[in-house]
C-alpha positions as CSV (number, residue, x, y, z in Angstrom):
1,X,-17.4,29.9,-7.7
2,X,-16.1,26.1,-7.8
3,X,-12.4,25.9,-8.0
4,X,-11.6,23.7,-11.1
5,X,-9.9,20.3,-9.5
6,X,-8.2,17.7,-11.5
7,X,-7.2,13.9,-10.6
8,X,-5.1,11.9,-13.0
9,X,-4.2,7.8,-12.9
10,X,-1.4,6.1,-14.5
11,X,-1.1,3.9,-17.5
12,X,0.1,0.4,-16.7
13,X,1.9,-2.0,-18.6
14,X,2.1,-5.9,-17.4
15,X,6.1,-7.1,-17.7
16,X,4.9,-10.8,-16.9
17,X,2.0,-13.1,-16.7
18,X,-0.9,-11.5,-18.6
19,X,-4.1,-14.0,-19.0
20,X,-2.7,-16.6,-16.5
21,X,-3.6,-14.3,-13.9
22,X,-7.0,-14.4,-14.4
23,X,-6.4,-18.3,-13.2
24,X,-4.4,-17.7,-9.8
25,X,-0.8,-17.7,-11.3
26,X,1.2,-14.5,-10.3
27,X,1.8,-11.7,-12.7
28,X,4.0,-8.7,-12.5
29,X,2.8,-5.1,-13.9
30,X,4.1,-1.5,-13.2
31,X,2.7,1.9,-14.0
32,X,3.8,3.7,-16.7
33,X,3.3,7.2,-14.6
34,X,4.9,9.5,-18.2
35,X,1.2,8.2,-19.4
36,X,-1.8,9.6,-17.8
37,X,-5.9,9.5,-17.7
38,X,-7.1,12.6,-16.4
39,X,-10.4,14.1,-15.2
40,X,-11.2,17.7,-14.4
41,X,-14.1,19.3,-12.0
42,X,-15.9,21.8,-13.3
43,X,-18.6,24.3,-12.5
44,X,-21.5,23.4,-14.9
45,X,-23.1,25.5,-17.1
46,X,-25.4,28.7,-16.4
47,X,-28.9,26.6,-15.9
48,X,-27.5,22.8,-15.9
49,X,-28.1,21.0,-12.5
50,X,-26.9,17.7,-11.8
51,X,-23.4,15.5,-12.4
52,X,-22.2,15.5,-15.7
53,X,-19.1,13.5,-17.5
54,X,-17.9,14.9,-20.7
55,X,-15.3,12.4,-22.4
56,X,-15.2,14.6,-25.7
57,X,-12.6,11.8,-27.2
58,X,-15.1,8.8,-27.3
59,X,-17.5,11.3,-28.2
60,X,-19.6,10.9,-25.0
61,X,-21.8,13.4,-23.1
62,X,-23.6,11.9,-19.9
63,X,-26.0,12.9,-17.1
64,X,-25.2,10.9,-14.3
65,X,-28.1,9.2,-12.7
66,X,-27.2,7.4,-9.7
67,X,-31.0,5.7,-8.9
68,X,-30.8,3.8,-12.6
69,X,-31.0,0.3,-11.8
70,X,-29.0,-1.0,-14.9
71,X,-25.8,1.4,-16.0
72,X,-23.7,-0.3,-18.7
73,X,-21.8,2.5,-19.6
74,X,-18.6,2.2,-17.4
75,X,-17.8,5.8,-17.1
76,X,-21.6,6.3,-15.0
77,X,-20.9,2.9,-13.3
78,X,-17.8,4.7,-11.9
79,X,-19.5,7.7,-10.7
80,X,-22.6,5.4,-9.6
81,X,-20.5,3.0,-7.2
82,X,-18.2,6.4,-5.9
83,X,-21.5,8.1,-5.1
84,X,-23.2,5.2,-3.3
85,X,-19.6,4.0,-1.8
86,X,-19.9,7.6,0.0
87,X,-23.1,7.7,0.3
88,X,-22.8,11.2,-1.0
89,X,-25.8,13.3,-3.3
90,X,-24.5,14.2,-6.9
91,X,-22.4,16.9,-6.9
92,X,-23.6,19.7,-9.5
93,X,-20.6,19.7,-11.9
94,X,-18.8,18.7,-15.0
95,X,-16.4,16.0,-14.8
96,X,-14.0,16.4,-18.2
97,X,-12.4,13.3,-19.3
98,X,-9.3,13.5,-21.2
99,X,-6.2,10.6,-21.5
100,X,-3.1,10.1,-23.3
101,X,-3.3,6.3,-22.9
102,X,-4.7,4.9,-26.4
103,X,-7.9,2.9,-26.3
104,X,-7.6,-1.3,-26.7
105,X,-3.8,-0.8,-26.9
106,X,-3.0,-2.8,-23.3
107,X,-2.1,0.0,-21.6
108,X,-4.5,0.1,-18.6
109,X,-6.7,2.6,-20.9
110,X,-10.1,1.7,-19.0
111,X,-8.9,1.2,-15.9
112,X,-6.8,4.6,-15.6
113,X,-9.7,6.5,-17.0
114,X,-12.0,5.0,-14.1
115,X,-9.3,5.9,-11.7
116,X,-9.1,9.6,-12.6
117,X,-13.3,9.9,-12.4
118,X,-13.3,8.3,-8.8
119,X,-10.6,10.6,-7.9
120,X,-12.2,13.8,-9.1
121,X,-15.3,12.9,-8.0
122,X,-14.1,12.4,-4.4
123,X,-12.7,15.7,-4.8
124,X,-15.6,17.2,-5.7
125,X,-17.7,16.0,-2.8
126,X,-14.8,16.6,-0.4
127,X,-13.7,13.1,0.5
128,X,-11.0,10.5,0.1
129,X,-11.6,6.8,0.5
130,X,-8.6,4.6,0.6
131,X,-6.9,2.9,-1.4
132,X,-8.2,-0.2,-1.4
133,X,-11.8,0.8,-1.5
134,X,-10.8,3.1,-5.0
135,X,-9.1,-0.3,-5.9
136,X,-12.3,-2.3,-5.1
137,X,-14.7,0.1,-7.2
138,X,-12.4,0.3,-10.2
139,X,-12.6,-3.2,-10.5
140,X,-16.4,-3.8,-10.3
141,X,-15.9,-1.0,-13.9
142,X,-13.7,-3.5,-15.2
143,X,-15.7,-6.6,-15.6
144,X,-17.4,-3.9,-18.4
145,X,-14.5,-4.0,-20.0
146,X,-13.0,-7.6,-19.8
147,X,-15.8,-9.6,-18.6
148,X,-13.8,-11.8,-15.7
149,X,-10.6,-9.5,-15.3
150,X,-7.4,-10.7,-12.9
151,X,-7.9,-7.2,-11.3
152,X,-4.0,-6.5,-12.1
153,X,-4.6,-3.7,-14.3
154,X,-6.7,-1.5,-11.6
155,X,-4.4,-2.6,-8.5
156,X,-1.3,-1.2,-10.6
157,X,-3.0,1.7,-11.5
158,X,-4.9,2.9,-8.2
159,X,-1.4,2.0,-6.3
160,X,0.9,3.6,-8.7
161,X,3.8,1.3,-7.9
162,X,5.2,-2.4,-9.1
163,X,2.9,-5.1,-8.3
164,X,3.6,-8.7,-8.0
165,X,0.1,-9.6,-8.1
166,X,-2.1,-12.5,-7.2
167,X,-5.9,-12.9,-7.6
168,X,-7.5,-12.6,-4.2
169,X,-4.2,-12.5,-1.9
170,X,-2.5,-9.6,-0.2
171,X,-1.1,-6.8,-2.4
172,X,2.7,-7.5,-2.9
173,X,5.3,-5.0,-4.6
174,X,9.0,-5.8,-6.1
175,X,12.0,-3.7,-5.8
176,X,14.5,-3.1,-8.8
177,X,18.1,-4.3,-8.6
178,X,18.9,-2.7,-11.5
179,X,16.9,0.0,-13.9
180,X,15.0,-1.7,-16.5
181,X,14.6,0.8,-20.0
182,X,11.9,-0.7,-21.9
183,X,10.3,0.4,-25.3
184,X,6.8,-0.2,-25.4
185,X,5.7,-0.6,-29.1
186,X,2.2,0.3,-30.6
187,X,1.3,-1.9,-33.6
188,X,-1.7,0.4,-33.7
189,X,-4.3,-2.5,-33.5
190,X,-7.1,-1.8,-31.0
191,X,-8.0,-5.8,-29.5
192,X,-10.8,-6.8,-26.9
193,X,-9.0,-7.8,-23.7
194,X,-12.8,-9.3,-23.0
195,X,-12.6,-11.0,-26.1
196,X,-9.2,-12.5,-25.9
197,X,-9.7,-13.8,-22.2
198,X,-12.8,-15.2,-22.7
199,X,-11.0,-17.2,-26.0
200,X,-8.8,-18.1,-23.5
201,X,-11.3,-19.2,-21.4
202,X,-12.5,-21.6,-24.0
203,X,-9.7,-23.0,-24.7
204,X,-9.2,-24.0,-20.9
205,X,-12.5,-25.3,-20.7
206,X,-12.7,-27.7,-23.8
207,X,-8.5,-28.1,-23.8
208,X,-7.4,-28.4,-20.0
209,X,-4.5,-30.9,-20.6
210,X,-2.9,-29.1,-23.2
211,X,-3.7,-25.1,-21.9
212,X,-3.2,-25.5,-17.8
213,X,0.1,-26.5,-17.8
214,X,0.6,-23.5,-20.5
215,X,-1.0,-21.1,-18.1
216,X,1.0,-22.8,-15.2
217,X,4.7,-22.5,-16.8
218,X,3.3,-18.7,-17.2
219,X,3.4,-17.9,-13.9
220,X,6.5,-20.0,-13.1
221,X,8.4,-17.5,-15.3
222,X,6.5,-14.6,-13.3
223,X,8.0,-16.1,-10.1
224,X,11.8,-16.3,-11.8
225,X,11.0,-13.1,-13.5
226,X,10.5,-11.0,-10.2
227,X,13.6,-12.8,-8.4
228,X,16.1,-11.7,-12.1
229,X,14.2,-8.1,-11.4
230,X,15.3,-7.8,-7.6
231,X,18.6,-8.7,-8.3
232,X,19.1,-7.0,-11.5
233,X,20.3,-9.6,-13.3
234,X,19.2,-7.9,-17.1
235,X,19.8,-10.5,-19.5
236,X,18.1,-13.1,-17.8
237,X,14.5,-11.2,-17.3
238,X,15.0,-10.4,-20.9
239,X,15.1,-14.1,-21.9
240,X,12.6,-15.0,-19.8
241,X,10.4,-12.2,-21.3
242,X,11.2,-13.7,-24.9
243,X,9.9,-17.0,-23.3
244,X,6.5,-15.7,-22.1
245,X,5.7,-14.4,-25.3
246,X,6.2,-17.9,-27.1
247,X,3.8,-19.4,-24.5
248,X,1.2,-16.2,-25.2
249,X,1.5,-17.2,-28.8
250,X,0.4,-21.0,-28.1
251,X,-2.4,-19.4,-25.9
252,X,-3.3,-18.0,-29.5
253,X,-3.2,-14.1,-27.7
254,X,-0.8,-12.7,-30.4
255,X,-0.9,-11.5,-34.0
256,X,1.2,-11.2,-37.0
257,X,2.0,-7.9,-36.1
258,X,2.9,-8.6,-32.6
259,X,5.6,-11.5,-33.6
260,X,6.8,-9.1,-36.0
261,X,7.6,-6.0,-33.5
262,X,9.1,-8.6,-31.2
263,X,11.2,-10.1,-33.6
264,X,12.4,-6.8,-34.8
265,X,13.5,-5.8,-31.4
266,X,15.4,-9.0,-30.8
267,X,17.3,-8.5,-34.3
268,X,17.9,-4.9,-33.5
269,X,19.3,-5.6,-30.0
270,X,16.8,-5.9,-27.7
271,X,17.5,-7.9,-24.7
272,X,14.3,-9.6,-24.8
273,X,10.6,-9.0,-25.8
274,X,6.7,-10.2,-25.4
275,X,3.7,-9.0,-26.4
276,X,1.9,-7.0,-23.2
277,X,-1.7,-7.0,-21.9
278,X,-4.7,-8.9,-23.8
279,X,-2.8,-9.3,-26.8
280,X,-3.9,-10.0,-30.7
281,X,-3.1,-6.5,-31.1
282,X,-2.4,-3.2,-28.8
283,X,1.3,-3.3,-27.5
284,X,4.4,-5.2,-27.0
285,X,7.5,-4.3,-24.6
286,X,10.7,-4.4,-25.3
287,X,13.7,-4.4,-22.5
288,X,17.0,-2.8,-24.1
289,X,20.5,-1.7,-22.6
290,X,20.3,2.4,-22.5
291,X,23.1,2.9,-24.7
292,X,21.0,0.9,-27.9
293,X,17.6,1.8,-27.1
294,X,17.5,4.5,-29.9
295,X,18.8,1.9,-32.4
296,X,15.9,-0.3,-31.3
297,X,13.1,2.6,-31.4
298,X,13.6,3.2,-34.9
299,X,13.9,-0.3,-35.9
300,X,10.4,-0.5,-34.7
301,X,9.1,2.3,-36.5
302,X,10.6,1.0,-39.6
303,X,8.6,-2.2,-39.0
304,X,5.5,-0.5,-38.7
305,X,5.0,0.4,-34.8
306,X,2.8,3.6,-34.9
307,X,4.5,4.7,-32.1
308,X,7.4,3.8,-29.4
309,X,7.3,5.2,-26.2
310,X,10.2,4.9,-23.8
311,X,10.1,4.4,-20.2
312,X,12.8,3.4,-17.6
313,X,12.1,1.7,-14.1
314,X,13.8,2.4,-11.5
């Protein structure tokens, strides 16, 4: 009998540069590894043949066929472009779906889900492609979900480490000169990443005076952001953190609710704050000093986060 096999994949958060990666500026992102996608091989059924994903919390049951010429679904895209990337027959098992990572939220949702399929299905036929080829395929499955991604949120999440990241160069990571604790805040708004780009999108193509230079200053605070990061100098990534989020805002990316989670830190003591990911709802970060962090958690839950998960980078 088949050995049950599972794969899991990260959830991500981006620290700097969110939509002005999509136009070549650099971004910085790091998994969030306490947050996991995972995906589970198992035998199927007395009498069912074939591959199978079961993703019981989007309510989906799918037979996986790999000769369809359209797939729109991104969870049989995945398994479609692993297959052929093998050039392997469909295994006949289950694949179980399960995540902790919420859905719209910013967190790499998608992309870790994706991740943990390839994975298991790699397992299940006994193989292992590399890295970047698991990066490569994860990526076609994201322009499902976000129409013209940057491609950050699968590169952080197949590599599982800090990524200062630039669309279509080499894969670069950042060291930390200093731990970073940061309070990621839920406003509990699911948002269309695809949505908010392509908004984005629009405003660079009818607006390219006033939003390039926007999306350009972006991605000179990535570049000071990574050197404060490397040499652990705290309060300045904090403030340059505060900074990106007032140029997200005139990128028109965030939402009442956002402002008001980031604000809240701030008055409660965070270092600095932005919104993080596609914005207009999902998730915003805030960086604290250890010792106030739990004085900033609940002011966030007072102002209406549904939830405040802490993570610390080291």
């Amino acid at each position: 009998m088949l050995m049950t096999i599972e794969a899991s994949a990260p959830a991500k958060i981006i620290l700097f540069g969110e939509h002005a990666a999509v136009y070549g500026q650099p971004a910085l992102a790091v998994p969030v590894s306490t947050l996991r996608a995972y995906a589970e091989v198992c035998p199927n059924p007395d009498g069912l043949r074939g591959l199978h994903i079961d993703a019981p919390d989007l309510g989906q049951h799918l037979p996986v066929d790999i000769h369809a010429e359209t797939v729109d679904n991104a969870l049989a895209l995945t398994a479609k472009l692993v297959l052929q990337a093998l050039s392997a027959p469909p295994p006949d098992v289950t694949i179980v779906l399960r995540s902790q990572i919420p859905i719209a939220s910013g967190l790499g949702s998608g992309s870790a889900v994706s991740t943990a399929l390839a994975r298991a299905l790699c397992l299940a036929v006994g193989r292992s492609p590399d890295l970047a080829t698991l990066n490569h395929l994860v990526y076609e499955v994201e322009k499902i979900h976000h129409g013209t991604p940057s491609g950050i949120d699968n590169t952080v999440i197949v590599y599982e480490q800090p990524v200062y990241f630039v669309r279509n160069q080499p894969l670069e990571t950042f060291t930390l000169g200093a731990p970073l604790t940061l309070l990621i805040g839920d406003t509990g708004i699911g948002a269309s990443t695809k949505i908010a780009v392509g908004d984005v999108r629009r405003l660079v193509e009818t607006d390219a005076a006033a939003t390039l230079p926007i999306i350009q200053a972006i991605g000179e605070i990535s570049q000071m952001a990574r050197a404060a990061i490397e040499r652990g100098d705290i309060q300045a990534v904090g403030q340059l953190m505060t900074e990106n989020h007032a140029l997200l805002c005139r990128l028109t990316v965030s939402s009442v609710e956002l402002d008001h989670l980031v604000v809240t830190a701030r008055q409660a003591g965070a270092v600095g704050a932005k919104l993080s990911g596609g914005g207009r709802g999902g998730n915003m970060i805030a960086l604290v000093h250890a010792e106030n962090a739990d004085d900033v958690v609940s002011a966030l839950r007072q102002a209406g986060a549904v939830r405040v998960v802490k993570t610390v980078l080291v």
